[in-house]
N, C-alpha and C positions, 0 to 999 in steps of 0.2 A: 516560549516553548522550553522547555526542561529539557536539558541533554541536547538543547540543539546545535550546539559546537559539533557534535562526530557528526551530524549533516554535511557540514558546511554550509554555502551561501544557501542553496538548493536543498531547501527544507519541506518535504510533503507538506502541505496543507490539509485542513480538517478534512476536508474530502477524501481524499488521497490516501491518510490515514486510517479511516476508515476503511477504502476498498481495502489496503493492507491486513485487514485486521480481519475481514470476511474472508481474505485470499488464507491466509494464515490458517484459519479456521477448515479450508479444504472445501469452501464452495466455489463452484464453478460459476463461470462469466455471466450465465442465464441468474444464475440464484442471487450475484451479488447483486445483478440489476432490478432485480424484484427486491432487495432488501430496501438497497437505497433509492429506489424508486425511477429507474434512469431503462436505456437500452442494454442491452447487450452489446453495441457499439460503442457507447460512452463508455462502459467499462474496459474494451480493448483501450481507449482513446489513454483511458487515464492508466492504466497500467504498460502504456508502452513512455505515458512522461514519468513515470515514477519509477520505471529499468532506469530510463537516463540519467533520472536525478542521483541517483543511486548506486548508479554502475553496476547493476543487476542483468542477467544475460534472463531471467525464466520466473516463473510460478514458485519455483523449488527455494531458490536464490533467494527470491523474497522473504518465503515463511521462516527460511534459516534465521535471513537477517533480522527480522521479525524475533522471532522468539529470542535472540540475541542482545535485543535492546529494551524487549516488554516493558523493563521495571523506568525506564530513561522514557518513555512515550506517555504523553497525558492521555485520561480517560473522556 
């Protein structure tokens, strides 16, 4: 993964990065789980491991960090 040193150990996975990139985008828990195909619960599931991997308190936190690192994340 490219840029994956500012992670640390605790690096999103493709998944993961992905719901990041939908959160990012400003859809909501319902829409990202229709995107990727999953619940609405899988998607809390995975966005309460990827606050911790990350040290993120919110939705907000994310897209910040998100759009922070865009050009460091693969597609």
């Amino acid at each position: 993964m490219v840029g994956a040193e500012h992670f640390g150990k605790r690096a999103p996975n493709k998944r993961e990065q992905r719901v990041i990139e939908l959160v990012a985008q400003g859809l909501k828990n319902r829409e990202v789980a229709d995107q990727i195909g999953t619940t609405e619960h899988v998607v809390k599931n995975y966005l309460r491991a990827i606050y911790d991997k990350l040290g993120l308190w919110n939705r907000v936190e994310l897209a910040l960090w998100y759009e922070a690192r865009r050009e460091e994340i693969p597609a």
